[in-house]
N, CA, C and O of each residue as an XYZ file, in Angstrom:
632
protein
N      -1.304    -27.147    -14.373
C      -0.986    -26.008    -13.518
C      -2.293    -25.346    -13.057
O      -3.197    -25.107    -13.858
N      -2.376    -25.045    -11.706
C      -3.500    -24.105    -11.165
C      -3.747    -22.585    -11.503
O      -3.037    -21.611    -11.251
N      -4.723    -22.651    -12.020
C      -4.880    -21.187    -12.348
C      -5.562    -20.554    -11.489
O      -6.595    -21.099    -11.099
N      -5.165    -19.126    -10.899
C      -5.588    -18.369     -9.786
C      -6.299    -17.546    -10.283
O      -5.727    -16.935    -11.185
N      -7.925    -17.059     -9.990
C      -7.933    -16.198    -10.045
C      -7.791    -14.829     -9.726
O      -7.363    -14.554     -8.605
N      -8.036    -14.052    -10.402
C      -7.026    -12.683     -9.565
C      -8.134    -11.867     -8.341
O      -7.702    -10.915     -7.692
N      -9.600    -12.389     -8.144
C     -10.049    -12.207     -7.134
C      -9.820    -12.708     -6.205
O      -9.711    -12.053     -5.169
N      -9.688    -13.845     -6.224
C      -8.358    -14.823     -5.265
C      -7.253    -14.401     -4.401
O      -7.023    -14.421     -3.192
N      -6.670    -14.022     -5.435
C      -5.434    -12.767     -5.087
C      -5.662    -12.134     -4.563
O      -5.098    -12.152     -3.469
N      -6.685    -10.985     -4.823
C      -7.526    -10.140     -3.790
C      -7.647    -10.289     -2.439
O      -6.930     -9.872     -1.530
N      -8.717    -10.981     -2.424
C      -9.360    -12.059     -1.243
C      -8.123    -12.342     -0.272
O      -8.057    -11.787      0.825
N      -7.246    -13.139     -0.679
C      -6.071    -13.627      0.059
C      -4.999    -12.320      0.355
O      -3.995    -12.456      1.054
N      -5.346    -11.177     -0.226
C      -4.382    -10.386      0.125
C      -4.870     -9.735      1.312
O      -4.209     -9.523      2.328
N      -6.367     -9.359      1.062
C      -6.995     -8.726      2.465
C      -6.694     -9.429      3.635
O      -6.027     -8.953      4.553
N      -7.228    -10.682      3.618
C      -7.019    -11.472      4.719
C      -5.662    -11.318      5.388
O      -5.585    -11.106      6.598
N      -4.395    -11.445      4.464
C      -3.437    -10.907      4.727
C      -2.985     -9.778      5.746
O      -2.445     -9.867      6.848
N      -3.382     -8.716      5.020
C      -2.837     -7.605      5.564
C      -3.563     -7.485      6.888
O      -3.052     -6.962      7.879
N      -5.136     -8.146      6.839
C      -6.052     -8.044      8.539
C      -5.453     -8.597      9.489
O      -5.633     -8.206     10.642
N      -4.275    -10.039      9.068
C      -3.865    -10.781     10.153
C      -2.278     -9.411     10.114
O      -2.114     -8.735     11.130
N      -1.949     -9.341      9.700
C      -0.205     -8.412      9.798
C      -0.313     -7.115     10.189
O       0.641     -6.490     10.652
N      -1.813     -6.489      9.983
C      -1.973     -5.245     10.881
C      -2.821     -5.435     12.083
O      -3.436     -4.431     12.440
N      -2.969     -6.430     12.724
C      -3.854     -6.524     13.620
C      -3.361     -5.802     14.788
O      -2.170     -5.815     15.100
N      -4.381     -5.089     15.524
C      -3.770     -3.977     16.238
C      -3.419     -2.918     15.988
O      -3.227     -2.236     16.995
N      -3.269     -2.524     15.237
C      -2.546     -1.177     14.173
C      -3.811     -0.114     14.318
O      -4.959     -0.552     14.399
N      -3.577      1.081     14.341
C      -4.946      1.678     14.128
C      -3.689      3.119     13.127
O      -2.493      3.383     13.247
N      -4.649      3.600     12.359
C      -4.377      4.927     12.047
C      -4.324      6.212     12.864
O      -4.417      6.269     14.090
N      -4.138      7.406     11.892
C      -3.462      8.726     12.673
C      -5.076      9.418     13.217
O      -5.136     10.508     13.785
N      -6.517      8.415     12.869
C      -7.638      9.003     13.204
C      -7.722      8.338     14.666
O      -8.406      8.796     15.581
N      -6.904      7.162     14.746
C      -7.350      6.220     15.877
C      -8.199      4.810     15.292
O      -8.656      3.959     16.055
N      -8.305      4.752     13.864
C      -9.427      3.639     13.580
C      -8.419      2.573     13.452
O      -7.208      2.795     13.422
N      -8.970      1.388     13.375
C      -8.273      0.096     12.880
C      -7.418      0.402     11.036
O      -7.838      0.853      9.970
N      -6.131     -0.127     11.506
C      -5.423     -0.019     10.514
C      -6.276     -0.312      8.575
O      -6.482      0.337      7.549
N      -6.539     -2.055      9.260
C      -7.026     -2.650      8.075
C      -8.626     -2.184      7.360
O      -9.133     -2.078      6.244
N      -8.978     -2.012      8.717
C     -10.916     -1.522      7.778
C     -10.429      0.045      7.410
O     -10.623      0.540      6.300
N      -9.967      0.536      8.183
C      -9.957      2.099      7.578
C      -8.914      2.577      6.661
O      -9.275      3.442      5.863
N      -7.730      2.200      6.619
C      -6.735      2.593      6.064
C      -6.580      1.753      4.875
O      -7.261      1.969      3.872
N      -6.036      1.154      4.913
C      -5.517     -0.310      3.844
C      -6.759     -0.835      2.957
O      -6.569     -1.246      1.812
N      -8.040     -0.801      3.544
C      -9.234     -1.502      2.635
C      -9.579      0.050      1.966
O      -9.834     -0.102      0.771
N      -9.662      1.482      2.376
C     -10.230      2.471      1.298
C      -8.908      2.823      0.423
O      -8.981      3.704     -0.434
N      -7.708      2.123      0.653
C      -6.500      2.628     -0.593
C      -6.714      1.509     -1.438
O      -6.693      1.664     -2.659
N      -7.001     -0.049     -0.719
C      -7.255     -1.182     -1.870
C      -8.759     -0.880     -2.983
O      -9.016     -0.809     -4.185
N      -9.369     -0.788     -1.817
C     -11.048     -0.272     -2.578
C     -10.881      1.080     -4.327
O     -11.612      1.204     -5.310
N      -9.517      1.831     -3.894
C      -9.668      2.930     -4.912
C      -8.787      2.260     -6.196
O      -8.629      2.902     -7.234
N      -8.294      1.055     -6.035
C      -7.644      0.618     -7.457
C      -8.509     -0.216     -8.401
O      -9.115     -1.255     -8.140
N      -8.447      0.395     -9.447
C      -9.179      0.294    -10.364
C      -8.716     -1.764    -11.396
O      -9.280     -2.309    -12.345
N      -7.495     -2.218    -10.523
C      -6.932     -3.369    -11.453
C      -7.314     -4.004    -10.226
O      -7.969     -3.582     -9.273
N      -6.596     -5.453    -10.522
C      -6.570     -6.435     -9.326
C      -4.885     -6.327     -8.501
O      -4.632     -6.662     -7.344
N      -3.975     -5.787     -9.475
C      -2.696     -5.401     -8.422
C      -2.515     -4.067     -7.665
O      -1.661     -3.802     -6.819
N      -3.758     -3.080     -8.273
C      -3.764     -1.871     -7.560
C      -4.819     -2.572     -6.392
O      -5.593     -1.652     -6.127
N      -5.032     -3.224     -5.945
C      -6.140     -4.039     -5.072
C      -5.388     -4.349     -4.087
O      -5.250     -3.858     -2.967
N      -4.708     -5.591     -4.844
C      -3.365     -6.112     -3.933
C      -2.686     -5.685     -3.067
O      -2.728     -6.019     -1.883
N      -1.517     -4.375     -3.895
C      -0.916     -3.675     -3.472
C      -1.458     -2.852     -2.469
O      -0.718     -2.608     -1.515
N      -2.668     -2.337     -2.477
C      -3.218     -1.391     -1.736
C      -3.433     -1.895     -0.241
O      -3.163     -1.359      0.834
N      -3.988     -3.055     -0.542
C      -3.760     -4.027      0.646
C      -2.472     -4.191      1.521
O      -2.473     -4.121      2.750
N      -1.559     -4.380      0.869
C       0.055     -4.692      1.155
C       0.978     -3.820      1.078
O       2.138     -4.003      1.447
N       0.384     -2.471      0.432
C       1.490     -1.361      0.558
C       2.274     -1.151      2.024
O       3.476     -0.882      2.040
N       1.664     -1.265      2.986
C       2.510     -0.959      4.303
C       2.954     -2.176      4.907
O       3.872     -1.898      5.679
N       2.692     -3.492      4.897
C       3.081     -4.476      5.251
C       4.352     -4.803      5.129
O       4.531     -5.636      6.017
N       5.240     -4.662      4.618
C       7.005     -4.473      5.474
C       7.415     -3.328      5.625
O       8.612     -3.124      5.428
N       6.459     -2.126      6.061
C       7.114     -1.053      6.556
C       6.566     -1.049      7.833
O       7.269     -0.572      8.724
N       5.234     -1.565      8.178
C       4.170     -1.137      9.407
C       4.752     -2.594     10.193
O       4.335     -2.737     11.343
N       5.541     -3.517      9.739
C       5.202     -5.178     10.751
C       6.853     -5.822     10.394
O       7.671     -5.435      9.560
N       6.925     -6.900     11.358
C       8.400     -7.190     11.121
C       8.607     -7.943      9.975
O       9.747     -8.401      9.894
N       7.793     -8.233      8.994
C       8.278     -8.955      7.451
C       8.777     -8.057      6.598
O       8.403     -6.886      6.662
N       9.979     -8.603      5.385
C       9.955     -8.088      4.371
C       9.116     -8.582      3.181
O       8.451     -9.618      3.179
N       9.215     -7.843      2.327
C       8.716     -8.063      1.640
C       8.711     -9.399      0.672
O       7.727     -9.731      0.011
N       9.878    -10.063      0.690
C       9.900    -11.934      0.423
C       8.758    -12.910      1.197
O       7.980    -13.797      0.847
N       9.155    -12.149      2.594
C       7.897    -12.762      3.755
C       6.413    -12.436      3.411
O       5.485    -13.210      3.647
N       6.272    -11.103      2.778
C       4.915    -10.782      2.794
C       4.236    -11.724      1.652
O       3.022    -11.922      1.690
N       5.207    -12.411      0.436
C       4.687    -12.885     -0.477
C       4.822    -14.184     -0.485
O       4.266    -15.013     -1.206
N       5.671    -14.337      0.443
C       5.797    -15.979      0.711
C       4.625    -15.996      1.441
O       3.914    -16.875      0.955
N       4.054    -15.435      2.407
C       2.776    -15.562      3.157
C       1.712    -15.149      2.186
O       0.805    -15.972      2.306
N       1.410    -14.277      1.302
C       0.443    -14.265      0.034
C       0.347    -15.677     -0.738
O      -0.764    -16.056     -1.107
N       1.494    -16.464     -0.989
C       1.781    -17.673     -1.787
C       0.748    -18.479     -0.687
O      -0.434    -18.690     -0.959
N       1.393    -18.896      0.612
C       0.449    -19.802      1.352
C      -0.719    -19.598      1.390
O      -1.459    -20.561      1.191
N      -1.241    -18.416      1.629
C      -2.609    -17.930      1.600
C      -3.342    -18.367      0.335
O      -4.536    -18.665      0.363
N      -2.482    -18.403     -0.958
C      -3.286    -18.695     -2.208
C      -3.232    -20.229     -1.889
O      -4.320    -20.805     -1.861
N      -2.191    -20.904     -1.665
C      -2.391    -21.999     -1.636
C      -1.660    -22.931     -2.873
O      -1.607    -24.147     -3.056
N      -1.013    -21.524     -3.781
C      -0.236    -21.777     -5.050
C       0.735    -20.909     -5.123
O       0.458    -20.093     -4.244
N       1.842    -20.535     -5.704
C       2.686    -19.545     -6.051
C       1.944    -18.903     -6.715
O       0.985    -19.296     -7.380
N       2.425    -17.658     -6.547
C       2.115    -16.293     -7.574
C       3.046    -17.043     -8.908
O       3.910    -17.915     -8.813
N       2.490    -16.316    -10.220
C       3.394    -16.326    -10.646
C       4.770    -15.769    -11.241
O       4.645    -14.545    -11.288
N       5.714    -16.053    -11.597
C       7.035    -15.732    -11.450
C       6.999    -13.876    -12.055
O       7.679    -12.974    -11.568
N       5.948    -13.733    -13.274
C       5.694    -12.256    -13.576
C       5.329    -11.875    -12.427
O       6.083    -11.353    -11.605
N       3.873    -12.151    -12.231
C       2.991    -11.408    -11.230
C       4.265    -10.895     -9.791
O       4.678     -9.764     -9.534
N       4.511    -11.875     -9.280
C       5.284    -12.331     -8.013
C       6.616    -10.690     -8.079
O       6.853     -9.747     -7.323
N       7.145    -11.165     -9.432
C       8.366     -9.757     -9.443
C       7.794     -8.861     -9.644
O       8.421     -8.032     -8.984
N       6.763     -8.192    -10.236
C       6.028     -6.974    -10.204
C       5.272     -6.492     -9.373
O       4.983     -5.295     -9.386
N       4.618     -7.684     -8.132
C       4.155     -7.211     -6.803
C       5.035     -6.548     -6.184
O       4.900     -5.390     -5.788
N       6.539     -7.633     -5.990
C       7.864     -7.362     -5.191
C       8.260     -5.766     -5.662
O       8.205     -4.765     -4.947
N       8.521     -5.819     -6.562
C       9.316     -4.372     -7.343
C       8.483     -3.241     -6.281
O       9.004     -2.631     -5.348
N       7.051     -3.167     -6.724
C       6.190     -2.331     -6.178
C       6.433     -2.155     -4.970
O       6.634     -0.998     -4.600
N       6.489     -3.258     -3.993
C       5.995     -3.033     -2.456
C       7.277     -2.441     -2.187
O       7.325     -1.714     -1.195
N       8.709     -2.654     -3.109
C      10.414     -2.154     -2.336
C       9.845     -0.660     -2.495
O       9.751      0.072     -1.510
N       9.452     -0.221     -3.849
C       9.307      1.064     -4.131
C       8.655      1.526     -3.001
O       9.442      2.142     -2.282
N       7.203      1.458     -2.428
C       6.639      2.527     -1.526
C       6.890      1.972     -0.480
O       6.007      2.295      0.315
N       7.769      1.154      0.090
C       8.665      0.953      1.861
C       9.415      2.117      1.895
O      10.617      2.072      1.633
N       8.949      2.991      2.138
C      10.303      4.183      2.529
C      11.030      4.337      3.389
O      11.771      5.315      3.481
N      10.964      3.301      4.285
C      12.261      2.735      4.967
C      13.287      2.089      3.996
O      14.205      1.502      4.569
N      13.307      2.082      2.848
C      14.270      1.070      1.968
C      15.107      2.752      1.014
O      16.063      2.706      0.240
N      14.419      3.883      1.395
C      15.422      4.744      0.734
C      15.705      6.009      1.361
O      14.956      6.402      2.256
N      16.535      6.581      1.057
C      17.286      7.736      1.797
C      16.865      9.102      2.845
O      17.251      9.588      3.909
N      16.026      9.304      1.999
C      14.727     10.423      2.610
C      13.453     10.111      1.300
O      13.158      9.462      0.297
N      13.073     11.084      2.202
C      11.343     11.526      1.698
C      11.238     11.727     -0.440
O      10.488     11.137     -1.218
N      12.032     12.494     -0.653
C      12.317     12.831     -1.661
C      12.462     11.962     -3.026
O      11.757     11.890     -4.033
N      14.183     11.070     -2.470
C      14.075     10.166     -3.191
C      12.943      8.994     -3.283
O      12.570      8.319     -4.243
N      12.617      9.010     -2.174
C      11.462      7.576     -1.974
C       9.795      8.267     -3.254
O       9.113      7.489     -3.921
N       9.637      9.450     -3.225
C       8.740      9.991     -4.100
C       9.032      9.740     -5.374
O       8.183      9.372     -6.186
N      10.513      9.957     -5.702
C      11.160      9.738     -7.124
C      11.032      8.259     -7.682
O      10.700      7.898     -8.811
N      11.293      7.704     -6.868
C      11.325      6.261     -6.770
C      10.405      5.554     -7.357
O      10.521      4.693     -8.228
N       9.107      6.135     -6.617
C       7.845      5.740     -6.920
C       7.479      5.856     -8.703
O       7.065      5.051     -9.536
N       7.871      7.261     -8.732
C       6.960      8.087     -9.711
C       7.820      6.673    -11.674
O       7.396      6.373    -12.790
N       8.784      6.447    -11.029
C       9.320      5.305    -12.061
C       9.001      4.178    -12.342
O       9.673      3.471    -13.093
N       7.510      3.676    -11.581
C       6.646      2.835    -11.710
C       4.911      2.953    -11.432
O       4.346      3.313    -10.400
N       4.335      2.535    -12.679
C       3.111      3.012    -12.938
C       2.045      2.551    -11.627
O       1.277      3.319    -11.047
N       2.212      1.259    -11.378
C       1.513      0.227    -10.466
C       2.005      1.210     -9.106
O       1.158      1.594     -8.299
N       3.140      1.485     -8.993
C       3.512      1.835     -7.396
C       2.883      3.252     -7.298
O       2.299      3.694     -6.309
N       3.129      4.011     -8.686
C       2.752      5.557     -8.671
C       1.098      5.365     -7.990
O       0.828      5.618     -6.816
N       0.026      4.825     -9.106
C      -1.226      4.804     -9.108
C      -1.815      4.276     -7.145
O      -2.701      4.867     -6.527
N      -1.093      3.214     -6.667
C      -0.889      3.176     -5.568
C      -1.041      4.004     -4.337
O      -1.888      4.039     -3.444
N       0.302      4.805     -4.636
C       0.493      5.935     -3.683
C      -0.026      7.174     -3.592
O       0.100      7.896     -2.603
N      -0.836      7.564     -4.974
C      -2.043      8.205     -5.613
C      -2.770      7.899     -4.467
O      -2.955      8.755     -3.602
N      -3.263      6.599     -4.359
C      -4.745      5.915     -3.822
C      -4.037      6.158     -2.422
O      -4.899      6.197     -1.543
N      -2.764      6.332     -1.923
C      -2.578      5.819     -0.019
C      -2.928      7.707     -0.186
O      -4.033      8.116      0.169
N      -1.992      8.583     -0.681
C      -1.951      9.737     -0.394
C      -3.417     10.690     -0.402
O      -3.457     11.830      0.061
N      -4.620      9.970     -1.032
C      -5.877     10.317     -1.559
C      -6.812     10.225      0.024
O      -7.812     10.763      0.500
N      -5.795      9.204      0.445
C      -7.344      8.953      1.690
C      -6.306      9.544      2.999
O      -6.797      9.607      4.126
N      -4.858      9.966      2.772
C      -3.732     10.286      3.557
C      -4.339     11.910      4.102
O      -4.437     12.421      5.217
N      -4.779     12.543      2.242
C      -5.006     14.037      2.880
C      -6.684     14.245      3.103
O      -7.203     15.306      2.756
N      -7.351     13.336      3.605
C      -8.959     13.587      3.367
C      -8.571     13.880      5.477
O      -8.395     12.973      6.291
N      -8.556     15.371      5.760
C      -8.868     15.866      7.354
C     -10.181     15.433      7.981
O     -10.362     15.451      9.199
N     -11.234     14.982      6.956
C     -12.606     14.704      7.904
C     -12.169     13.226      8.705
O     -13.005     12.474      9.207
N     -11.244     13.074      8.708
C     -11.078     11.326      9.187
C     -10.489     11.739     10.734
O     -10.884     11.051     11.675
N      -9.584     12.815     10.985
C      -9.019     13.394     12.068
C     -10.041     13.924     12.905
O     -10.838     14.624     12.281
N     -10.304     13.790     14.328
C     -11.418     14.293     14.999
C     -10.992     16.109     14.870
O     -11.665     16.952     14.278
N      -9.755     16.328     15.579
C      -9.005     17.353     16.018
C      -8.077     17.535     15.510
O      -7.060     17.598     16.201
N      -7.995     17.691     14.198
C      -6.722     18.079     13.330
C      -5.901     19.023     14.023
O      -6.473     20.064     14.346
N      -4.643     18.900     14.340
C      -3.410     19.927     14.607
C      -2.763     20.475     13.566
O      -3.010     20.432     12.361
N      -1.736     21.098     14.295
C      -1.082     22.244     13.064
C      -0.301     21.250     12.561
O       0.069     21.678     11.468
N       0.270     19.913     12.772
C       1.202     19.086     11.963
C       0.298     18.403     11.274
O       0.712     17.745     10.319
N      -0.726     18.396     11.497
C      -1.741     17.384     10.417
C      -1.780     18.241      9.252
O      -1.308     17.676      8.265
N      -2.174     19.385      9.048
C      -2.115     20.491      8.209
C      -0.578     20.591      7.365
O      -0.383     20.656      6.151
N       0.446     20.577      8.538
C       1.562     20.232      7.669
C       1.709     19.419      6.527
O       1.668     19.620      5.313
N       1.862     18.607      7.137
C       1.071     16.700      6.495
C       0.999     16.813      5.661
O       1.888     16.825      4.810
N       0.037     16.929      5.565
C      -1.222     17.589      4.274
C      -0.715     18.288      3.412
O      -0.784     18.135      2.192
N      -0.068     19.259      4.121
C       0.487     20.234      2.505
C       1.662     19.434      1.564
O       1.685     19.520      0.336
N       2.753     18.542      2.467
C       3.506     17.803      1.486
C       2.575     16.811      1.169
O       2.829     16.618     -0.020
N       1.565     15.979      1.495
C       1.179     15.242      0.429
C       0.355     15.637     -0.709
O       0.042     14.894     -1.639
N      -0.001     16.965     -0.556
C      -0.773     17.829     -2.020
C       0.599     17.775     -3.023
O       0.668     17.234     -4.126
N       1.623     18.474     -2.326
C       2.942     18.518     -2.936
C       3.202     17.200     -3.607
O       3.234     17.132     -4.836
N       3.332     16.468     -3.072
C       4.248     14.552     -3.774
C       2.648     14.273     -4.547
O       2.590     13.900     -5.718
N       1.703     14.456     -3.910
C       0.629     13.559     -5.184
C       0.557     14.862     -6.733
O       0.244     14.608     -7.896
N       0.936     16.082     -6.181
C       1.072     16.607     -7.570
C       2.330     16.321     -8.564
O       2.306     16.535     -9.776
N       3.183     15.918     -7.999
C       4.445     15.350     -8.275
C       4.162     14.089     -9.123
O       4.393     14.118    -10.332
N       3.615     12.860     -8.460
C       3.218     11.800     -8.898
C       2.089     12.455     -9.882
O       2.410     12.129    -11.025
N       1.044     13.149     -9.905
C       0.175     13.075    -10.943
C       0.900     13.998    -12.339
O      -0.018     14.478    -13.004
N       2.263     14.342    -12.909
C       2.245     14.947    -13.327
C       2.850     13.786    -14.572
O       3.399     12.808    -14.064
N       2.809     13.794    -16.098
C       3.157     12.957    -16.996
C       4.475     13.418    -16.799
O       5.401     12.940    -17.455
């Protein structure tokens, strides 16, 4: 059996998410993948907070689900994930698609019931409320901002 390493994983996940957000830019105007997706992967401290960070928006931002996003991670490795790894990526990425739950609320709750997805959304919401990235912040950016102080104090609480 091939053993992957989990920089591998890495590696193949970036590449990933550069080809599935191509075009995409953020709420500053920058490219999705260098600005957004590589400083939430860059802040995880494991190789699935890496991953994930990479792939957190990839079946919410593009037309795959999340089977697709890992069936295309699998080709990219060139091997299957394996059957652990593979269901604990999956679990994660359903959790922070918040298109997959009711409102805002529950989708926070959701999260906060998994460590990998919590630490995650920590890292999206960390670079979510940093305003120096906005040229001309408005009064809804400020909004913004105040519920994600709100949900990351939520998520940071034991």
């Amino acid at each position: 059996m091939l053993v992957i390493k989990e920089e591998d994983i890495v590696q193949c996940a970036a590449v990933l998410a550069c080809q599935l957000h191509r075009g995409q830019v953020d709420k500053a105007e920058v490219d999705y993948f260098t600005g957004h997706l590589t400083t939430v992967a860059k802040m995880g401290s494991t190789w699935k907070e890496q991953v994930v960070g990479y792939l957190h928006d990839a079946s919410e931002d593009t037309p795959h689900s999340v089977e697709e996003v890992l069936n295309l991670l699998d080709a990219k490795l060139g091997t299957p994930l394996s059957d652990t790894d593979r269901l604990e990526l999956a679990d994660t990425l359903y959790l922070l698609n918040h298109h997959l739950a009711p409102d805002r609320e529950t989708y926070i709750q959701r999260i906060k019931s998994n460590a990998l997805a919590t630490a995650v959304k920590m890292h999206d919401l960390t670079h979510n409320m940093d305003l120096t990235r906005i040229p001309n912040p408005a009064k809804k950016d400020y909004e913004r901002i105040e519920r994600y102080k709100q949900e990351y104090a939520y998520l940071s609480k034991a």
